[in-house]
C-alpha positions in Angstrom: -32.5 -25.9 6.1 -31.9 -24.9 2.7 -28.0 -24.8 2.0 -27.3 -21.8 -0.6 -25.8 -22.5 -4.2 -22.6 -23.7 -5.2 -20.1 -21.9 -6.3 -16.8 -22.0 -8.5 -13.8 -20.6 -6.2 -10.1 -20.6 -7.0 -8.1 -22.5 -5.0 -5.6 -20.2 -3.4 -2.2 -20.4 -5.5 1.5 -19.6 -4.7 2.9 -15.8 -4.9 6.3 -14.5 -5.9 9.3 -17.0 -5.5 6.5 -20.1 -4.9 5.6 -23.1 -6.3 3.9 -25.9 -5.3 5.9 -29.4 -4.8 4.2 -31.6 -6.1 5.0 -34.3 -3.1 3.5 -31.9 -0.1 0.8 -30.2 -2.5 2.0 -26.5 -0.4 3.9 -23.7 -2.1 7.2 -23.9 -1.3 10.2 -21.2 -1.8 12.1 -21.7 -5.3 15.1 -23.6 -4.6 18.6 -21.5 -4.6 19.3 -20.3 -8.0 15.9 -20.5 -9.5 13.1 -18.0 -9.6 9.4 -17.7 -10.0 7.8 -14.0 -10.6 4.2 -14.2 -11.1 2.2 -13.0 -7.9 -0.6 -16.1 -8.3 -2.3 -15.7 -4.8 -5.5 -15.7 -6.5 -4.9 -18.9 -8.5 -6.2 -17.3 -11.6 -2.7 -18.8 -13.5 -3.2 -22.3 -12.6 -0.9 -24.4 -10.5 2.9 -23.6 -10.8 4.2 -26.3 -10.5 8.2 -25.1 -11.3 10.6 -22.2 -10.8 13.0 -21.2 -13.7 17.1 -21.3 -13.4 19.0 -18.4 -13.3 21.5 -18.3 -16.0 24.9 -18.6 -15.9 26.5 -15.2 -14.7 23.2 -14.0 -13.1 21.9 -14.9 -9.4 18.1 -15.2 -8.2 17.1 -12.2 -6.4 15.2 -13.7 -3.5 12.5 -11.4 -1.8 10.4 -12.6 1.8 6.8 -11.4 0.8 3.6 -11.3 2.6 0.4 -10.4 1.5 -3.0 -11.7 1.1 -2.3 -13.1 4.4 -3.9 -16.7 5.9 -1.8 -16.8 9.5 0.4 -14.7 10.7 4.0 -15.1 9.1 6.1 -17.1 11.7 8.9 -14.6 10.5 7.5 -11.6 12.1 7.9 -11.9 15.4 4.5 -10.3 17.7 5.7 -8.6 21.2 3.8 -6.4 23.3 5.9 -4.1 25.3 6.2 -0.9 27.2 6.4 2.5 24.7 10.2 3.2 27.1 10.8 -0.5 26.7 11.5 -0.2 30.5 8.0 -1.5 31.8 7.2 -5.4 32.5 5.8 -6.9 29.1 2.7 -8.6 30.9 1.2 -5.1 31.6 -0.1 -5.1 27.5 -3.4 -7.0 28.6 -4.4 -7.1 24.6 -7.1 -9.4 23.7 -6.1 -9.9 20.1 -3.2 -8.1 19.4 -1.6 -8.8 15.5 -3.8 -11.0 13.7 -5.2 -12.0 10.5 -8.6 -10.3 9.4 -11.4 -11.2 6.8 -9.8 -9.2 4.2 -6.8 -10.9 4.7 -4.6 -7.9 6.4 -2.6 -7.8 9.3 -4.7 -6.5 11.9 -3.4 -4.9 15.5 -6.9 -4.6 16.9 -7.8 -1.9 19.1 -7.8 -1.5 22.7 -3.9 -0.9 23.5 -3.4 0.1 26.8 -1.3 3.8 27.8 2.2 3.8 27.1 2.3 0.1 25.3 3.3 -0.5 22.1 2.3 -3.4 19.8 5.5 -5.2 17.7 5.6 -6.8 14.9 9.8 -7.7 14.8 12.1 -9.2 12.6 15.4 -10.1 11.7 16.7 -9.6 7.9 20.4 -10.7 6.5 20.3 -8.9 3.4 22.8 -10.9 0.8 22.2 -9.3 -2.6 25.1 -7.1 -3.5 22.8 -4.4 -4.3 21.5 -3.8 -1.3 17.8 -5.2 0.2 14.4 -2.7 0.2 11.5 -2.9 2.3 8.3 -1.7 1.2 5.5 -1.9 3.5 1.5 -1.2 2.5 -0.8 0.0 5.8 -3.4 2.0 6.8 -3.9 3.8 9.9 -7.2 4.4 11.3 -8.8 6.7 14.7 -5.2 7.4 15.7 -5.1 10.1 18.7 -2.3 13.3 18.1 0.1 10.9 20.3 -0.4 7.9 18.8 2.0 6.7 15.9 2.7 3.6 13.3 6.5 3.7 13.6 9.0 1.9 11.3 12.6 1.6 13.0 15.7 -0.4 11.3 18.5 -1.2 13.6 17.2 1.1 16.7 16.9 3.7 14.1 13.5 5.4 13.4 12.9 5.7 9.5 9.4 6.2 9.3 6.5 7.8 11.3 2.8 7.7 10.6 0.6 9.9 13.0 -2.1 10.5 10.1 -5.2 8.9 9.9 -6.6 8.0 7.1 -9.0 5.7 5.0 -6.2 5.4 2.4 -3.5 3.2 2.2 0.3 4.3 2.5 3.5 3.1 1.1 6.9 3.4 2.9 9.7 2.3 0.6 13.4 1.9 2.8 16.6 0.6 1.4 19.1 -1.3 3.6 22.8 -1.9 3.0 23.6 -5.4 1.8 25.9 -8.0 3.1 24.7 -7.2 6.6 22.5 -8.0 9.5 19.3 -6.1 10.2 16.5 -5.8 12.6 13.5 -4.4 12.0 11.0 -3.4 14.2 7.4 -2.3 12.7 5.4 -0.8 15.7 1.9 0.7 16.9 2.7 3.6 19.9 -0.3 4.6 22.2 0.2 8.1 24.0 2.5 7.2 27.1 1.4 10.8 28.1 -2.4 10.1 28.1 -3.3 10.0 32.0 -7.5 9.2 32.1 -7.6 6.3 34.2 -8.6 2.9 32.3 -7.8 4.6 28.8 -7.8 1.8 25.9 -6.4 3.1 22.6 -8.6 3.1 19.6 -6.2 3.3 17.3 -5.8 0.5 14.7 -3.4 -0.6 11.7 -4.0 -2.7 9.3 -0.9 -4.0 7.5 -1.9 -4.7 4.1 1.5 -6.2 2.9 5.5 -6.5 4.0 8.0 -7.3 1.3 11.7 -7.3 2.1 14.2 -7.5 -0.6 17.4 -9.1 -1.2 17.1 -11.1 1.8 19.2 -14.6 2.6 16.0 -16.5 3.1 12.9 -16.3 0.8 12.4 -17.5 -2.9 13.8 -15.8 -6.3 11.5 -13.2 -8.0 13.7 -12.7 -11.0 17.6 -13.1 -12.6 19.9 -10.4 -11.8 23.3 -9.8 -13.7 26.2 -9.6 -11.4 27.9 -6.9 -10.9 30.7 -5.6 -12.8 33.9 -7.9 -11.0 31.7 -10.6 -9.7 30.7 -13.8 -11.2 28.1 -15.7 -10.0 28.4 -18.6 -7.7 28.1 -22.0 -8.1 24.2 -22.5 -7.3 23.2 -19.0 -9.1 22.0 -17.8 -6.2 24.3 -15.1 -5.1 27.8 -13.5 -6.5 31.3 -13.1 -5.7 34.0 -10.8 -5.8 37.2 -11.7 -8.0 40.1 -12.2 -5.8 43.0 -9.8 -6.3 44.9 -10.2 -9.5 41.7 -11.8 -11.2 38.5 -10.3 -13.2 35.3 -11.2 -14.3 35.2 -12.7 -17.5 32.8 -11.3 -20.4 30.4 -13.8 -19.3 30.8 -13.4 -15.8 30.9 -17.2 -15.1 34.7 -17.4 -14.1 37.7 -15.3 -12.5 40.5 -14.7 -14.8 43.7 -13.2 -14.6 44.7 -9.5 -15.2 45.8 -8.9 -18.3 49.7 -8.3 -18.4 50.3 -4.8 -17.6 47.2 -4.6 -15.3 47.1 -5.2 -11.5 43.7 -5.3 -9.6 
């Protein structure tokens, strides 16, 4: 049998907030305080091999980024469950469900029985005292009138997609910091569909997820802290003066009012 030509191909590299450690040869997250923001999945800039420190007075914005995906992320949570969230979860008999494709997408698959939904779920402490965005990438393809791609944050719906189409959509959402979220990013057959044996043939394919500002992750870039915050002793977040101190020019240390000022 005669084997076809070899070829020249990149060795995948690391993305935003990566590099690779040199002892386990994988791309690991920047450490706390440092960041890394060239996207290098393609492995067109070489092997970084470091992240940069944030300086003094500034904090690591770390983002949680998927794309150009090789397994599904062990963050995102699959779940398979009733559209009422009232049914037993072993009636969504999916073959596949969420699962990496050729092109390197999430994909749900097709076949979702009536009334299921497919889940991709997740849990997000957002730390940057800015505030944390998501900004999610899909396409949704052969969707029936009843059957949505629905984004909810905290048992809240933000976002509904019911339109098919061959293009690719963006969905930006900004979350409150210093808090706790769950997010749940969903695929809803029609529960009011009633031919017997119906399998949806609805599909999404999940192109990317980034999440912003999140605890866990690796630095993207250096951030100033805010005005009456200095940044803490690993640059990887800030803190509030305490009462009857300020920021210093710098933003490195707390000092105290001025006389004739109270705070």
């Amino acid at each position: 049998m005669k084997l076809p030509p070899d070829q020249r191909v990149a060795c995948r590299g690391c993305g935003r907030g990566e590099h690779r450690d040199t002892k386990t040869n994988q791309c690991e997250y920047c450490a706390p305080g440092f960041y890394q923001g060239e996207n290098n999945h393609k492995g067109n800039l070489g092997i970084i091999r470091t992240c940069k420190q944030c300086q003094a007075g500034g904090y690591a914005k770390r983002v949680m980024e998927f794309r150009e995906f090789e397994e599904s992320p062990r963050e995102l949570l699959a779940i398979c469950s009733e559209t009422n969230d009232l049914g037993q979860a072993e009636n969504c008999n999916i073959v596949q469900g969420f699962h990496v494709d050729a092109n390197g997408e999430l994909d749900s698959g097709v076949g979702l029985p009536i009334g299921q939904k497919l889940q991709l779920k997740t849990v997000l402490r957002i730390d940057d005292p800015a505030g944390g965005k998501m900004v999610l990438r899909y396409k949704l393809l052969n969707a029936d009138p009843n059957e949505k791609f629905r984004v909810s944050v905290d048992g809240l719906t933000v976002h509904i997609g019911s339109q098919s189409s061959e293009e690719y959509q963006t969905f930006e959402y900004l979350m409150l910091g210093d808090a706790e979220h769950v997010v749940d990013i969903a695929l809803l057959s029609d529960f009011q569909e009633r031919r017997p044996g119906f399998k949806s043939r609805a599909r999404v394919l999940l192109q990317s997820a980034v999440f912003e500002g999140t605890q866990l992750g690796g630095g993207v870039e250096c951030r100033t802290c805010p005005k009456g915050y200095i940044s803490n002793a690993k640059r990887s977040g800030c803190e509030r003066c305490p009462p009857g101190k300020t920021a210093n020019a710098a933003q490195t240390a707390c000092d105290l009012c001025p006389p004739g000022h109270i705070k």
